[in-house]
NURO-923856 format. One line per 10 residues: number of its first residue (from 1); for each residue x negated, y negated, z negated of N, C-alpha, C, O, CB. Coordinates in steps of 0.001 Angstrom, whole numbers, plus 500000, padded with zeros to 6 digits. Glycine has a CB too. Example, Ala and Ser with C-alpha at 12.3 -4.5 7.8 and 13.67 -1.06 7.14 Angstrom:
2
1	486810/505690/492200/487700/504500/492200/486800/503300/492200/485764/503319/491535/488692/504473/490954; 487150/502250/492920/486330/501060/492860/487100/499970/492130/486591/498862/491961/485916/500598/494275;
***
This chain:
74
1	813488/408409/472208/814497/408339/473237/815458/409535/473124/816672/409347/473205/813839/408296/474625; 814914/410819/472931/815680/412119/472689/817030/411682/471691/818197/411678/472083/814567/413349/471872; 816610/411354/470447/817070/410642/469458/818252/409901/469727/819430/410162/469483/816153/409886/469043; 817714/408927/470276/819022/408311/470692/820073/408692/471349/821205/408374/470982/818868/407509/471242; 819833/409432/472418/820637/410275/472944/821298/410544/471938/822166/409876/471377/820160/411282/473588; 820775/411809/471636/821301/412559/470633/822719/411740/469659/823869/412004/469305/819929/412898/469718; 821771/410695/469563/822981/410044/468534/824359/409199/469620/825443/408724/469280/822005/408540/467288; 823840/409282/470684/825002/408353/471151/826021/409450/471677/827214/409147/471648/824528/407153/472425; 825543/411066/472297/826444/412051/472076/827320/412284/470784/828514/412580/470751/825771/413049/472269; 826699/412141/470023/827558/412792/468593/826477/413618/468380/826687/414107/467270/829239/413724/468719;
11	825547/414008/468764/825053/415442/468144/824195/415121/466870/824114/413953/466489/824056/416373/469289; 823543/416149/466192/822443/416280/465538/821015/415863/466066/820665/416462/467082/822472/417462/465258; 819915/414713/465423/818864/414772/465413/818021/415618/465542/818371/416785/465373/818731/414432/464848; 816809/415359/465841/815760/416732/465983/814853/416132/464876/814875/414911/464723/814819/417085/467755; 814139/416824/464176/812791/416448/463386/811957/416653/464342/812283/416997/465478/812361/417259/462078; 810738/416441/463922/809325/416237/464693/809228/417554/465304/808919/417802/466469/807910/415867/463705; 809592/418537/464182/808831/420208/464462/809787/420814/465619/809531/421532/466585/808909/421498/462797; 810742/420360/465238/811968/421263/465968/812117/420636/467191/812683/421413/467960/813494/421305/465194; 811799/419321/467839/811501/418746/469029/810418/419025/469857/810347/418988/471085/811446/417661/468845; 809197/419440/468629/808165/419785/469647/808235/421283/470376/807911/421466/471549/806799/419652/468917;
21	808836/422580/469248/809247/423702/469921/810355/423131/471279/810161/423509/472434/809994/424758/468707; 811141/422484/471021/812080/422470/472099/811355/421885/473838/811636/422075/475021/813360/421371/471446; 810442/421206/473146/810076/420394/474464/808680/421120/475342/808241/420913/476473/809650/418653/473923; 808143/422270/473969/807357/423367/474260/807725/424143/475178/806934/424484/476058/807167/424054/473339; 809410/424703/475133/809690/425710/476028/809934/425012/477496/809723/425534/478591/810942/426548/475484; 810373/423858/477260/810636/422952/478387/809562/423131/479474/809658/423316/480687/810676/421470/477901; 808668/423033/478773/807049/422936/479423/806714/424067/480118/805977/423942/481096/805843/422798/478330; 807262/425542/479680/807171/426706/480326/807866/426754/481252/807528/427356/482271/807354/427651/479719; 808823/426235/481149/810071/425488/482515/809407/425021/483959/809728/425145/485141/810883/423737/481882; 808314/424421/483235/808177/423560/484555/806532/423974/484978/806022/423454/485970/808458/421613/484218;
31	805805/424913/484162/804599/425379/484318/803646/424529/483350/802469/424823/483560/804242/425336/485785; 803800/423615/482406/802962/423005/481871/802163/423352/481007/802447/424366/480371/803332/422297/481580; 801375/422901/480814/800354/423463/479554/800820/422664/478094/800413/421511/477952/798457/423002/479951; 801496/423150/477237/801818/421839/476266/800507/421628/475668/800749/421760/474468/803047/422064/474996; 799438/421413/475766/798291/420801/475089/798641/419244/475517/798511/418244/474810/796682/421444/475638; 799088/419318/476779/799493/417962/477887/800319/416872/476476/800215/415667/476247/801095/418648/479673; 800973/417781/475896/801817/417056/474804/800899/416262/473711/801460/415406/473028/802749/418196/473996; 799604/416498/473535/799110/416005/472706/798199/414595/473422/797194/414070/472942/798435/417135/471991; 798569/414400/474078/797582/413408/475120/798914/411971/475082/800092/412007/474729/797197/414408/477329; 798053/410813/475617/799093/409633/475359/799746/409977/477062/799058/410624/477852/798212/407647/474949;
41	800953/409514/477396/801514/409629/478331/800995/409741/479415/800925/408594/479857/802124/408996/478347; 800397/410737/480446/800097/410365/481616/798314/410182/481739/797625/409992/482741/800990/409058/481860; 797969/410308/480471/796283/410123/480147/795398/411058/480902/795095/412161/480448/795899/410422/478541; 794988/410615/482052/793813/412159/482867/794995/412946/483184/794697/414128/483350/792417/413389/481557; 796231/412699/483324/796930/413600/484178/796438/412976/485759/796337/411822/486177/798733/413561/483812; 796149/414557/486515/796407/414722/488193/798047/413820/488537/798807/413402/487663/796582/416857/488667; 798297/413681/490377/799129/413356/490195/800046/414498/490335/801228/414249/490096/799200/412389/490744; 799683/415928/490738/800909/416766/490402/801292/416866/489052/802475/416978/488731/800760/418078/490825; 800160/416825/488054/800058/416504/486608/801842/416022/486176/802869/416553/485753/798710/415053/486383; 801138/414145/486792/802462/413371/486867/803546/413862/487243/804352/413698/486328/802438/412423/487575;
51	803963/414326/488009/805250/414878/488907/805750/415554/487574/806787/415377/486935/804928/416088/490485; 804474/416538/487325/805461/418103/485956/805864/417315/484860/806848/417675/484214/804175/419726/484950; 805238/416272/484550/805617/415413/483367/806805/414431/483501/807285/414027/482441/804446/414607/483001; 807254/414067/484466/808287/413277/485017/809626/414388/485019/810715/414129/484507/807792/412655/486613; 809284/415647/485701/810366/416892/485644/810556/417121/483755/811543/417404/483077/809516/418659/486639; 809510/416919/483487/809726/417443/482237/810413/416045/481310/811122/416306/480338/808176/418111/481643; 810239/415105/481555/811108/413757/481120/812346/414354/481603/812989/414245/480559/810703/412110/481887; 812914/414744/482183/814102/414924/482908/814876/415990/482107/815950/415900/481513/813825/415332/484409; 814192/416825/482228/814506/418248/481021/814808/418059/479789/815561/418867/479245/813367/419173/480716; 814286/416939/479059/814520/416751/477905/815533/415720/477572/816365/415721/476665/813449/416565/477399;
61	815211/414553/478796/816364/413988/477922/817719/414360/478973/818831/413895/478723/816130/412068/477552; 817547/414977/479800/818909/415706/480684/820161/414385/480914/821163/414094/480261/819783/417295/479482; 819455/413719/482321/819675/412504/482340/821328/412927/483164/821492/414130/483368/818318/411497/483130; 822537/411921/483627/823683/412177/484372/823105/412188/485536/823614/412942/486366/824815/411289/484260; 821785/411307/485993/821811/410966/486868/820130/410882/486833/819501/410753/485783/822784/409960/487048; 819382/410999/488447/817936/410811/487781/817955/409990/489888/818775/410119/490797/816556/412917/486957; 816963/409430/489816/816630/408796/491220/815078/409411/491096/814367/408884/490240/816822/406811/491392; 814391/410724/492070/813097/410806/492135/812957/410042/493797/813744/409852/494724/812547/412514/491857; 811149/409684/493484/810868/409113/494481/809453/410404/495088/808721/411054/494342/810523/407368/494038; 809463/410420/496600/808542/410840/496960/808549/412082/496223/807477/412205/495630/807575/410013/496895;
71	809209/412899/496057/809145/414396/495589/808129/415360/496072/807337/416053/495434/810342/415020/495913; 808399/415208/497760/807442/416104/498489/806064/415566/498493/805310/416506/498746/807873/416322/499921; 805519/414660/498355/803977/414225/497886/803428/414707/497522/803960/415262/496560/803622/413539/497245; 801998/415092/497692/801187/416180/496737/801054/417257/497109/800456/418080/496416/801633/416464/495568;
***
């Protein structure tokens, strides 16, 4: 998804390595543990878990526009 972005801006692609540093620091952004990164989406995440991973969807692909639901929950 990054990717695409990427390409429908004009910009440059990311390789594997250089996406995972980027989405690493992201993660310090939002308090995450990037081990979280090695897990399938959402796998044994808590639901604040969910929430940091949803912020962190947001961070990366740096949407115009985002609709959260139930923010204060948790």
């Amino acid at each position: 998804a990054f990717n695409q972005v990427c390409k429908h801006q004009g910009v440059e692609e990311m390789n594997a390595q250089d996406f995972r540093k980027f989405v690493e620091k992201k993660c310090a952004i939002v308090g995450m543990n990037p081990a979280f990164l090695d897990r399938s989406v959402n796998e044994g995440f808590s639901g604040g878990e969910k929430k940091k991973n949803e912020i962190l969807q947001l961070l990366v692909l740096n949407p115009r526009i985002a609709f959260l639901d139930e923010t204060d929950s948790g």
